[in-house]
C-alpha positions as CSV (number, residue, x, y, z in Angstrom):
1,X,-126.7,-49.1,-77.0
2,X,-129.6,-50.9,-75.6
3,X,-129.9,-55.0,-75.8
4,X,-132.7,-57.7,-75.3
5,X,-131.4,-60.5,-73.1
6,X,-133.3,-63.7,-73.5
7,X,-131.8,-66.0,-70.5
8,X,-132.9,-70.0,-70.6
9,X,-132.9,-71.7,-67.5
10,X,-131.2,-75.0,-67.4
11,X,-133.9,-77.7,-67.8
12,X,-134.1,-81.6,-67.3
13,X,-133.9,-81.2,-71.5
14,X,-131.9,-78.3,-72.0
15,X,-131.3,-79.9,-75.5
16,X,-134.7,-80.1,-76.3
17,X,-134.9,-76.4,-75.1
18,X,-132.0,-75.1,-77.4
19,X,-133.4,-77.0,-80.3
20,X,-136.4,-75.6,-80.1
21,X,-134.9,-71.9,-79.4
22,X,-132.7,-72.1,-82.5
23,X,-135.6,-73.4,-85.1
24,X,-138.5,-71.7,-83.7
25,X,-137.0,-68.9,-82.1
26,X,-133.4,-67.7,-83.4
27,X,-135.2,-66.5,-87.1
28,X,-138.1,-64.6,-86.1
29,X,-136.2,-62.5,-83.7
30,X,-133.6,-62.0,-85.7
31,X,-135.8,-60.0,-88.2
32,X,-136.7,-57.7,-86.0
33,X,-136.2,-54.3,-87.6
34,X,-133.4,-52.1,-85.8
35,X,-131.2,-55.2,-85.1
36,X,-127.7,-54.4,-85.0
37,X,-126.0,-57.1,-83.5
38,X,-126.3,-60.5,-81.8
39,X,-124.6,-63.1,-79.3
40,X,-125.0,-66.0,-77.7
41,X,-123.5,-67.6,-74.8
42,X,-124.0,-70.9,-73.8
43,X,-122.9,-71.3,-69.7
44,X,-120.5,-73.9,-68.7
45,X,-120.0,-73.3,-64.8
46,X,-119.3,-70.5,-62.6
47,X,-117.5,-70.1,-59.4
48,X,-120.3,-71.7,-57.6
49,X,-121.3,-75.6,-57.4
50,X,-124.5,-75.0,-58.5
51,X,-125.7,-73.4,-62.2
52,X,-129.2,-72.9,-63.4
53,X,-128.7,-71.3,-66.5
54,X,-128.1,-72.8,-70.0
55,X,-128.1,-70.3,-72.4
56,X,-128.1,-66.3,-73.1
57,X,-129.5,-64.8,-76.3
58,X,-128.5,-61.0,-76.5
59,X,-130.0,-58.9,-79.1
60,X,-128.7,-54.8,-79.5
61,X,-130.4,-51.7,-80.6
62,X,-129.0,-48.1,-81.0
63,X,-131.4,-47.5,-78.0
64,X,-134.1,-48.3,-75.6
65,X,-136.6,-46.8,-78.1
66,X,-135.4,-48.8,-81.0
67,X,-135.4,-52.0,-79.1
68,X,-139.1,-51.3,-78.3
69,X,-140.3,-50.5,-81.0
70,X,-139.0,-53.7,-82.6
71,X,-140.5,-56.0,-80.1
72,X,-144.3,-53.8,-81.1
73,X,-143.2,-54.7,-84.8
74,X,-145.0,-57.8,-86.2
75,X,-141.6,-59.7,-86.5
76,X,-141.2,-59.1,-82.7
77,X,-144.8,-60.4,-81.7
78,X,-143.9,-63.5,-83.6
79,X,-140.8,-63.8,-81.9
80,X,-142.6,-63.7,-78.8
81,X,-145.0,-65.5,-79.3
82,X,-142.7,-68.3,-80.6
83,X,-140.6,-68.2,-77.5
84,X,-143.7,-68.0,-75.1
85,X,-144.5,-71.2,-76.7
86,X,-141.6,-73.2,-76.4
87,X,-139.8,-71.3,-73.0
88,X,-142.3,-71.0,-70.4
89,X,-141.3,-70.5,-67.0
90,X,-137.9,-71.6,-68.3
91,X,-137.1,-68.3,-70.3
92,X,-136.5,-64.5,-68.9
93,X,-136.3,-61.8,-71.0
94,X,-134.6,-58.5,-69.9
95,X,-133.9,-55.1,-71.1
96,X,-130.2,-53.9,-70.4
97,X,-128.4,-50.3,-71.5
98,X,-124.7,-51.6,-72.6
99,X,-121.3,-50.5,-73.0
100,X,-118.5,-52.1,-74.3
101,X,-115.3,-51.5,-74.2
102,X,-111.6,-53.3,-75.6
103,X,-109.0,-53.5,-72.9
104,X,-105.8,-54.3,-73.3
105,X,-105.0,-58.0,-71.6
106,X,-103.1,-57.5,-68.3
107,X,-100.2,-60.2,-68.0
108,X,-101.2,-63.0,-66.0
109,X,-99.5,-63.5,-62.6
């Protein structure tokens, strides 16, 4: 399985940002053909003092092929070109191969 990863940077209007992302963005991309499954993370901290992410949009595809394909499709050029719009130098879009996998929770110590 292959996913897009579209990763906002934290912005002095982050709201403004994530608005904008879910009206403008969120249901042109999710059109795309080959679309099998979606998250969405919103980040709240990490082990560092200093965060500059806000949010991360994933998108999966069966595979690398399928996940290109669908950004050439007409629903993925407006998707881009919606997010281009709105995300600037505040947005990064990535392509990463994925495996998942359920685990059993260890006991806590």
């Amino acid at each position: 399985m292959h996913k897009l990863m579209v990763v906002f940077k934290s912005s002095d209007d982050s709201l403004t940002l994530e608005t904008q992302w879910s009206t403008e963005f969120v249901a042109r991309a999710e059109r795309m053909p080959g679309l099998r499954r979606v998250s969405v993370s919103r980040i709240v901290g990490g082990p560092g003092d200093s965060i500059d992410l806000h949010l991360v949009h994933e998108l999966y595809f069966d595979d690398l092929d399928s996940l290109k394909k669908a950004l050439a499709s007409d629903q993925g050029q407006e998707a881009g070109r919606a997010l281009m719009a709105f995300g600037g130098e505040n947005v990064g879009v990535y392509f990463a191969q994925h495996l998942e996998e359920d685990r059993p929770a260890l006991p806590l110590h």
